[in-house]
Structure formats: structure tokens, C-alpha cells
C-alpha positions in Angstrom: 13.3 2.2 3.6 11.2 -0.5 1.5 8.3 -2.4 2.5 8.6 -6.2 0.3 5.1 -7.6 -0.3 4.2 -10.1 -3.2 6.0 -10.7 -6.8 4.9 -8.9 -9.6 4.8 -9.7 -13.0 6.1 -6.4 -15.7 3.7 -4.9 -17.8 0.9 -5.1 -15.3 -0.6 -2.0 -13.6 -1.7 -3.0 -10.2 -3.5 -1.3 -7.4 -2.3 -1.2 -3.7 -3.9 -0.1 -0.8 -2.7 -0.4 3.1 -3.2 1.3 6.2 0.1 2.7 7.6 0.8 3.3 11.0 3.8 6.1 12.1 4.5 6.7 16.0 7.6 8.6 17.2 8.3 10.7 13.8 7.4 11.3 10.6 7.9 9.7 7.2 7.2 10.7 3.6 5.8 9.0 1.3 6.3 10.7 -2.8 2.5 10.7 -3.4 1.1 11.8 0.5 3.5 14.0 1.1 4.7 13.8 5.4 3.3 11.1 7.9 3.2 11.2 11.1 0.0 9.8 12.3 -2.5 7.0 10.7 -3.9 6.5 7.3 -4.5 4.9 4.2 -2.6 5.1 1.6 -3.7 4.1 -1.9 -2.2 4.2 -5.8 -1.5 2.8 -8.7 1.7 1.4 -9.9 3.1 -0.3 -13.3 5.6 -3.2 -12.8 8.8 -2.7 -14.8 10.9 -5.2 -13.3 9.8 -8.6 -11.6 10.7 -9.4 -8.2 8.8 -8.6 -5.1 6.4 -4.9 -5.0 7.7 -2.1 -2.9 6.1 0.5 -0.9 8.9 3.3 -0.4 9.2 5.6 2.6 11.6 8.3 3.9 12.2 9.2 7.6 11.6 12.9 7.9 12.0 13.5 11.5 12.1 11.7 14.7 12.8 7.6 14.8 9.5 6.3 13.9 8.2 3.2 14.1 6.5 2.2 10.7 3.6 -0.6 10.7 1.7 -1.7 7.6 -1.5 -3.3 8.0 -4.4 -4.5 5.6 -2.3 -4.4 2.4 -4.8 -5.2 -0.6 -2.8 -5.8 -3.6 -4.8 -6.4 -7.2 -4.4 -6.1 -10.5 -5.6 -2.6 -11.9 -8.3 -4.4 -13.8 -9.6 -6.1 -11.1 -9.5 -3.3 -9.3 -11.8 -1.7 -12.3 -14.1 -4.1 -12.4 -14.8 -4.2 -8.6 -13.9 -0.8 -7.9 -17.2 -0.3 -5.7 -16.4 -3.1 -3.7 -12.8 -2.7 -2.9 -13.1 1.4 -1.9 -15.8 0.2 0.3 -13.6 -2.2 2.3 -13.1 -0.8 5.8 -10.5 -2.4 7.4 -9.8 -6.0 7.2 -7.0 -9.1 8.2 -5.3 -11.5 5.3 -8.4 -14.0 7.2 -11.3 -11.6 6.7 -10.2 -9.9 3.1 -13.2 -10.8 0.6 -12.4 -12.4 -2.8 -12.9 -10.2 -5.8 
């Protein structure tokens, strides 16, 4: 399963956080491992192709129902220069997010 959020452009090393949400199973995701509860999940990713960004998942067990809240997508070098900033965002809506 794939989760489509904004374009990206190639070459550029973004960061992406989001709180994900798993009831009635258990996904994977390749750098957390199995989910079955609540969390945030956070990486770093380099664009190779453009089109819309991806946040992959695998249903492990169960039917699960999968929601993805407070996505905060930046480039890595925003992410760099406000890195205090952004890791201490609780949670947040698309209304409430703060400019970087």
C-alpha cells in the first residue's frame, strides 16, 4: 500500500515526518519495523524520480485500518536549519503547522 502526498522534485533530500495510526492489525513499515498501535514515524528520503512522495506500508496481520495524520514534509536543509524547531513540534493540523 502507498500513501501519495505532495510532488517532489529529483535530486532533493527531503525530511518527512507523520503520525500514523493502525487499529485492527499490524503493518510494516522497512525502517520501524511492525505497527500495530500509534506513532510517529520520521526519515529522510532522496527523490529520484518526480511525481508525487510515497510513504510505503505492508499489512502484516489482521485488516487494519491505516490513518496518517500531521504529515510535515521539508526539504532536508530546511529541516537542518530549523532542526530544533521542527523535532519540537508536538502534534499539529495543515491550519496550526508553523512556517519554517
Amino acid at each position: 500500500m502507498d500513501i501519495t502526498t505532495i510532488p517532489n522534485k529529483p535530486g532533493t533530500k527531503y525530511w518527512v515526518s507523520a503520525y500514523v495510526n493502525v487499529t485492527g492489525g499490524t503493518i510494516s513499515m522497512r525502517a520501524y519495523g511492525d505497527i500495530m498501535a500509534s506513532q510517529r514515524v520520521t526519515y529522510a528520503l532522496l527523490a529520484t524520480v518526480a511525481g508525487p512522495m510515497s510513504m510505503y506500508y505492508s499489512v502484516e496481520s489482521g485488516n487494519p485500518t491505516v490513518t496518517v495524520t500531521n504529515i510535515l514534509i521539508c526539504t532536508w536543509d530546511e529541516y537542518q536549519t530549523n532542526k530544533t524547531l521542527l523535532e519540537g513540534i508536538g502534534y499539529f493540523t495543515g491550519n496550526t503547522m508553523p512556517l519554517a
